[in-house]
C-alpha positions in Angstrom: -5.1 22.0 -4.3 -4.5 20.9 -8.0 -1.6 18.4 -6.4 -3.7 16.8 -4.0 -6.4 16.2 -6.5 -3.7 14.9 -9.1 -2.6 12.4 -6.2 -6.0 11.3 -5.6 -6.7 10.7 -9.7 -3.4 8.9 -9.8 -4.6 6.5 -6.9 -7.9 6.1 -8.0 -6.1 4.7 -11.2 -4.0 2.6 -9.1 -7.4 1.4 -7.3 -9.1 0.7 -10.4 -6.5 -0.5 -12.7 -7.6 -4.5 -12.8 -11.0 -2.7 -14.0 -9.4 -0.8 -16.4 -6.8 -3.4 -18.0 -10.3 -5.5 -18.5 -11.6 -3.3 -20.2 -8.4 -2.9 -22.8 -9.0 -6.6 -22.4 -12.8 -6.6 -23.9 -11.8 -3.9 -26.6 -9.1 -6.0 -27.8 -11.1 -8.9 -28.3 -14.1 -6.7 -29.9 -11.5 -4.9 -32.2 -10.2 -9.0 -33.4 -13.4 -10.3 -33.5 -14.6 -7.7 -35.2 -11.7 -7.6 -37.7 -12.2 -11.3 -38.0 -15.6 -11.5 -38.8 -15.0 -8.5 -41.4 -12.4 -10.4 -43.3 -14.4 -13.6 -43.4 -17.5 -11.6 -45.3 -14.4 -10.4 -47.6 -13.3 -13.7 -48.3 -17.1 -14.9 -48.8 -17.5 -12.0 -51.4 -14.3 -13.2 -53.0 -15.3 -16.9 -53.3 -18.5 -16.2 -54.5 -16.8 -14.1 -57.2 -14.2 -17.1 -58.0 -17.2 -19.2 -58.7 -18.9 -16.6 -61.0 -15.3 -16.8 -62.9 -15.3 -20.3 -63.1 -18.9 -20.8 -64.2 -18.7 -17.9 -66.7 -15.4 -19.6 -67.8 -17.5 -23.3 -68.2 -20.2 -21.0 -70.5 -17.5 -19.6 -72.9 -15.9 -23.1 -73.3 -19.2 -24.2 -74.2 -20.0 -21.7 -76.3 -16.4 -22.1 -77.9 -16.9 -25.7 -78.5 -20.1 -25.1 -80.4 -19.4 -21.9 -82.0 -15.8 -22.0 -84.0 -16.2 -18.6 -85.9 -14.7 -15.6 -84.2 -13.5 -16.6 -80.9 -11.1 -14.2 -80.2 -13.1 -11.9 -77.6 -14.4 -14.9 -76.1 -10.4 -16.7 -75.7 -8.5 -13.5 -75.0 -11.2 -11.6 -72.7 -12.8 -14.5 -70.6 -11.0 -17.6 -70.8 -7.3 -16.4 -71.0 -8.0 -13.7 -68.6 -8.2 -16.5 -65.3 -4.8 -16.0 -64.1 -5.3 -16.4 -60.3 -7.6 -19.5 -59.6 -6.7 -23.0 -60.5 -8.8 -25.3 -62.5 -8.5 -28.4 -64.1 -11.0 -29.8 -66.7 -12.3 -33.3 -66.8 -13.5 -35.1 -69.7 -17.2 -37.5 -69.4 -14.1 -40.0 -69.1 -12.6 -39.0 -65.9 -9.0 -38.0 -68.0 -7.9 -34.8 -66.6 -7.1 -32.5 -70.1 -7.1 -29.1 -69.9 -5.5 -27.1 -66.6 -4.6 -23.8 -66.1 -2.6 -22.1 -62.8 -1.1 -25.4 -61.2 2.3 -25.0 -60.4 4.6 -28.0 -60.7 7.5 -26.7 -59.8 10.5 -28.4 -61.2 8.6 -31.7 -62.1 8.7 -32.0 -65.9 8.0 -35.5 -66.8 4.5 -36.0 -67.8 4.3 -38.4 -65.0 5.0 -36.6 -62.4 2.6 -33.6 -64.1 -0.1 -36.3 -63.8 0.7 -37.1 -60.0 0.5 -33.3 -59.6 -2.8 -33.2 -61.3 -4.0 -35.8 -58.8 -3.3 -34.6 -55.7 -4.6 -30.7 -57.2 -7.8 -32.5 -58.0 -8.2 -34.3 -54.4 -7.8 -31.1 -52.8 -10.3 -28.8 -55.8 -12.8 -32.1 -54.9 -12.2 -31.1 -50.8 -13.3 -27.6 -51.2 -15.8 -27.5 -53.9 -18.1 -29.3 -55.8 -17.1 -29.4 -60.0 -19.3 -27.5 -62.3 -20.2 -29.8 -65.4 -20.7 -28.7 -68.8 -23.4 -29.8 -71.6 -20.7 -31.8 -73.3 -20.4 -33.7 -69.8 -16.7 -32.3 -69.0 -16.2 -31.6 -65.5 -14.6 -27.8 -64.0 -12.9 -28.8 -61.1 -11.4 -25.8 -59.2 -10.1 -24.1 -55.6 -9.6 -20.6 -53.9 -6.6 -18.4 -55.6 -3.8 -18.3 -53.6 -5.1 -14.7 -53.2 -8.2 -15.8 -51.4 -5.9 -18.3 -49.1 -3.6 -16.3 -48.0 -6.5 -13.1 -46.9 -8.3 -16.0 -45.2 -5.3 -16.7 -42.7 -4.8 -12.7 -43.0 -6.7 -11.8 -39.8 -5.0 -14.6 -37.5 -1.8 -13.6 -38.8 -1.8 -10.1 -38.0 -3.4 -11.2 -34.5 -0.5 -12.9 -33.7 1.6 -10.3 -34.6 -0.2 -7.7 -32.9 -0.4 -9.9 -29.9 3.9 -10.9 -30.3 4.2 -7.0 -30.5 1.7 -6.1 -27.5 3.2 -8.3 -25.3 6.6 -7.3 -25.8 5.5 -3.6 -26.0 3.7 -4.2 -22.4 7.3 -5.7 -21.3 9.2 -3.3 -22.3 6.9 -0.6 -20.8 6.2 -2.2 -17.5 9.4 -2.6 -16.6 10.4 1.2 -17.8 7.8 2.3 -15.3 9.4 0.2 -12.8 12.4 1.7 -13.5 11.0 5.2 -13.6 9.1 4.3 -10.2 12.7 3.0 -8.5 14.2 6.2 -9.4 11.8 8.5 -8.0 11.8 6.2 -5.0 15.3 6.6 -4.6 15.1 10.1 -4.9 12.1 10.8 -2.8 13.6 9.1 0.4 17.2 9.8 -0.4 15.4 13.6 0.0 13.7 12.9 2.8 16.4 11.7 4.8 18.5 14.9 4.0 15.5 17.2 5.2 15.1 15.0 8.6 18.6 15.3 9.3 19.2 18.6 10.2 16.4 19.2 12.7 16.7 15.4 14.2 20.4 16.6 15.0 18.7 19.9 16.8 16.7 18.0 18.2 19.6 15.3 19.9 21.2 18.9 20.5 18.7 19.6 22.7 17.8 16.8 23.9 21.5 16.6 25.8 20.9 20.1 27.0 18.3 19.3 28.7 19.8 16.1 30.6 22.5 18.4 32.1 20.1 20.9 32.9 18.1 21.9 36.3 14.7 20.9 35.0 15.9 17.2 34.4 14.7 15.9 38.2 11.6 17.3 37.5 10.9 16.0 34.2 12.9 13.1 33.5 10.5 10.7 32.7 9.0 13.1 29.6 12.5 14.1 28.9 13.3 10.3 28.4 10.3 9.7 26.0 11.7 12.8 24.0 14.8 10.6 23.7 13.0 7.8 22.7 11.1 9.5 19.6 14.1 11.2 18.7 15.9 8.0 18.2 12.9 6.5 16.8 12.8 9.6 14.1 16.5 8.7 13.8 15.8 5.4 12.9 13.0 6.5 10.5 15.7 8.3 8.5 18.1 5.6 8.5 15.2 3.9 6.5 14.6 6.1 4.1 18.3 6.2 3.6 18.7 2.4 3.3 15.6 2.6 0.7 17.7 4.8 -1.2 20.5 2.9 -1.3 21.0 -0.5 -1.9 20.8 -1.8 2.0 22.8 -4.1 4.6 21.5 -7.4 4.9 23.0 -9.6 7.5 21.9 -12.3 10.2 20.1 -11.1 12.7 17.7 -12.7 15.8 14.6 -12.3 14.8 12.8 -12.8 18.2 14.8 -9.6 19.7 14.2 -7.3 16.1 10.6 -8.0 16.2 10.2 -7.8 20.1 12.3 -4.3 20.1 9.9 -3.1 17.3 6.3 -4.5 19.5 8.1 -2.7 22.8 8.5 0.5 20.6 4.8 0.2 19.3 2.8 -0.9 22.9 2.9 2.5 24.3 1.6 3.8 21.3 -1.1 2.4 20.5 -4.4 1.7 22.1 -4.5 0.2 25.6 -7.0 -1.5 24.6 -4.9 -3.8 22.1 -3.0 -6.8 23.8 0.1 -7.8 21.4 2.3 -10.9 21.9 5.2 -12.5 20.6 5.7 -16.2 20.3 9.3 -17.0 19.5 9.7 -21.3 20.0 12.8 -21.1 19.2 14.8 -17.5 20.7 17.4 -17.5 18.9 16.1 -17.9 15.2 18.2 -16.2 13.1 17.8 -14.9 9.4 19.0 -13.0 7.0 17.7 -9.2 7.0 18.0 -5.5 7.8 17.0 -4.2 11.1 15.7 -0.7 10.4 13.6 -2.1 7.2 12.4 -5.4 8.8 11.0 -3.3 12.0 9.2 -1.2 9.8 7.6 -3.5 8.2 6.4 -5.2 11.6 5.4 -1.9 12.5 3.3 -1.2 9.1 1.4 -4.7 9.3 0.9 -4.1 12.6 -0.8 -0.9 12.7 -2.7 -2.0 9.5 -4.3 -4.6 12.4 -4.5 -2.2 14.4 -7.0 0.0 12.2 -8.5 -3.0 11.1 -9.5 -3.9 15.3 -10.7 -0.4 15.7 -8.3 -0.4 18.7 -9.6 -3.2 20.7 -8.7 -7.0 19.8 -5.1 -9.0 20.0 -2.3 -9.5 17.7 -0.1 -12.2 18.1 3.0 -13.1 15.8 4.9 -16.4 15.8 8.5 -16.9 14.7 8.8 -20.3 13.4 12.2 -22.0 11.7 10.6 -23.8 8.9 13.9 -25.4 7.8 17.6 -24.4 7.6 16.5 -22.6 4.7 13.6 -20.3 5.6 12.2 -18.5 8.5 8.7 -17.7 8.7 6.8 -15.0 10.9 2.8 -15.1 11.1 0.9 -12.1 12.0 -2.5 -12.5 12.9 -4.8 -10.1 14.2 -8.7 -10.5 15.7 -9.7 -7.6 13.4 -12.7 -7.2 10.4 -11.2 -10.2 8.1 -11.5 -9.6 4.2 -12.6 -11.6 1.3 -10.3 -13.7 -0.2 -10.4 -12.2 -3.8 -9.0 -8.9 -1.6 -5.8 -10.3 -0.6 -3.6 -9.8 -3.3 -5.6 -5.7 -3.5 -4.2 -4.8 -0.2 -1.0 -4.6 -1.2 -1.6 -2.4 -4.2 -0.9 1.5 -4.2 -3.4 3.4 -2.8 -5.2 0.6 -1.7 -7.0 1.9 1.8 -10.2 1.0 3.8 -9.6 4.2 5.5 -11.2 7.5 4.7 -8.0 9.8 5.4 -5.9 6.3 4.4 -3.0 6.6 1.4 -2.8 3.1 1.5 1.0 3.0 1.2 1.9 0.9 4.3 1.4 -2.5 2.8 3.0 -1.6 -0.1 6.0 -0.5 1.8 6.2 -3.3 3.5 6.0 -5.6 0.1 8.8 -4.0 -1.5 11.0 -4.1 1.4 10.5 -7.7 1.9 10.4 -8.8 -1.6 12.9 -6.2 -3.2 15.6 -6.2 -0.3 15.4 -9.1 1.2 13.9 -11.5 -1.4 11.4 -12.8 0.4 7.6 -13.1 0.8 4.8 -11.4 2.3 1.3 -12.5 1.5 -2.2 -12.8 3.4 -2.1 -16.4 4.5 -5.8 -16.7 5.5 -8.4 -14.4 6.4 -12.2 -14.6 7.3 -14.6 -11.6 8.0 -15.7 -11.3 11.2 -12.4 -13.0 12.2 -9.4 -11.4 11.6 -6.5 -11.9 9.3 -2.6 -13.6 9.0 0.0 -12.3 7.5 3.1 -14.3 6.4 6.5 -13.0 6.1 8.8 -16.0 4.6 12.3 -14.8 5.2 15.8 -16.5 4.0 17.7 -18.3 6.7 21.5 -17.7 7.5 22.2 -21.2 5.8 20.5 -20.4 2.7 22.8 -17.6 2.5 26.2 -19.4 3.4 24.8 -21.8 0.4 24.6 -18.9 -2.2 27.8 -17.7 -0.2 29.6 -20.8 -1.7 28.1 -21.5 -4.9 29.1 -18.2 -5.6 32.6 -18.6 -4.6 32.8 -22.0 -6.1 31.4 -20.6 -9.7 34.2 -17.8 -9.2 36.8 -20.4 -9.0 
């Protein structure tokens, strides 16, 4: 009981996790804006107190202009102790004179000091206006480098955070892959040891009773015995090829996809007419039987489900070029929106009560991760029914990677 509901909470995450990576989403623009608005009031405190500085600073050099006698506190405590914020003081003449914090780097010449002094004053005049004293001297001034740097603080460490999430996402999403491949692998590897031994009982006995007296009697129930004995056969060869890496080779696509529809007919509702249209018989491409059936098969009872037993599905095989192969399944069934056709293929994704909503999924990792291919909903309208698309690689695409491989090689 505590497994099934830890299945169901896993694909309830599975169902819900576009909702739940939007909501990461909106906290992680809350948290930045947030941080960002924080550090701007810091950096408005900051300037406000830079201008206190400067203004107390323009006071004392007033007061020191008019008071000579025991200046010390005033030169050592207030105007000696601005260390941080660069200022420059102009005389009623427009001469720059005094300056303190400009860096020149190594330009000693007085001229080029003076070009220095220029270019600090355009940029003091950009960003604030000059205090002026009673002796009509201007204070011309701008942020510490301090102040600059914590305004750019909150951007930078964004980026950062955003470099590190995104790489931190990579790296994680494609360790879960990893982690999911390998308990793939295991799981059907696992399953096709545990079939084996009663599938081989079952062919035991199957034989037996051929060559036995009750054959006459019962052959044609003895016969569809055989047939879901190979078919449970054939199930285990595809969990075996899913656990290994499998076969892919040219194969006629018409006669794999009309042996999987002759498997399914009798098995399904009577009510369900299926067709294949092949234009061209003897389209060949590049896959591997036992996977590519079930995928038709998967996709096909998904229709199925979706018609409620009663409605058609027909497929069409159609050689797009030399280098692809296309097959269409379309089905008469409840149709779905559009902004659902990328959902169905996700984990636990299921319009079903009693559905796991792992057919579909199946049937996109076969196709994509064996055979490098395709499989998407083409269209879809409610009311209507639905077409899937399976895009598959031709024979001559392969003979071209064939060659360039060989020719790279040599």
């Amino acid at each position: 009981m505590r497994n099934t509901l830890q299945e169901i909470a896993t694909l309830d995450f599975y169902k819900n996790k576009n909702k739940i990576k939007w909501l990461i989403f909106i906290c992680s623009v809350v948290i930045s804006f947030g941080s960002i608005y924080y550090t701007n009031n810091l950096v408005e405190e900051l300037k406000e107190r830079e201008k206190r500085q400067i203004e107390l600073l323009a006071r004392a050099l007033e007061y020191a202009s008019i008071y000579t006698d025991n200046l010390t506190f005033i030169n050592q405590e207030i105007i000696q102790q601005n260390n941080s914020i660069p200022l420059i003081i102009m005389d009623q003449f427009g001469s720059p004179g005094e300056y303190k914090n400009i860096n020149f780097g190594k330009k000693t010449s007085e001229e080029d000091k003076l070009e220095v002094l220029k270019t600090e004053l355009l940029k003091m005049k950009e960003e604030y206006e000059p205090i002026q004293m009673e002796n009509g001297s201007f204070i011309f001034y701008r942020n510490s480098e301090l102040l600059t740097s914590l305004r750019f603080y909150p951007y930078v460490q964004l980026a950062v955070i955003i470099v590190f999430g995104i790489l931190a996402y990579a790296v994680f999403n494609q360790s879960k892959i990893a982690e999911q491949n390998q308990v793939w692998a295991g799981l059907t590897k696992e399953t096709a040891h545990q079939l084996g031994t009663p599938i081989a009982s079952l062919m035991a006995w199957i034989d037996y009773l051929k060559n036995s007296p009750v054959w006459e009697e019962n052959k044609e129930v003895i016969q569809e015995m055989d047939k879901d004995v190979v078919k449970l056969r054939m199930v285990t060869e595809r969990f075996s090829s899913i656990g290994s890496k499998p076969v892919i080779q040219s194969e006629n696509v018409f006669a794999v996809v009309d042996d999987a529809i002759t498997y399914l007919r009798p098995r399904i509702s009577s009510k369900v007419e299926m067709t294949v249209n092949g234009y061209a018989k003897d389209i060949e491409a590049m896959i591997n039987k036992p996977l590519f059936e079930w995928v038709i098969e998967n996709i096909c009872k998904n229709a199925v489900d979706a018609m409620r037993g009663q409605g058609k599905i027909e497929i069409d095989i159609i050689k797009e070029s030399e280098q692809y192969v296309i097959v269409d399944i379309s089905d008469t069934g409840k149709g779905m929106e559009k902004r659902m056709f990328k959902r169905v293929f996700n984990p636990g994704f299921s319009t079903r009560k009693r559905g796991w909503g792992l057919g579909l999924t199946l049937a996109k990792r076969i196709i994509e991760g064996y055979h490098q291919g395709k499989v998407f909903v083409k269209q879809s309208e409610v009311g209507k029914g639905t077409t899937f698309r399976i895009i598959l690689k031709g024979v001559k695409e392969q003979m071209d990677e064939n060659t360039k491989d060989d020719f790279f090689s040599f």
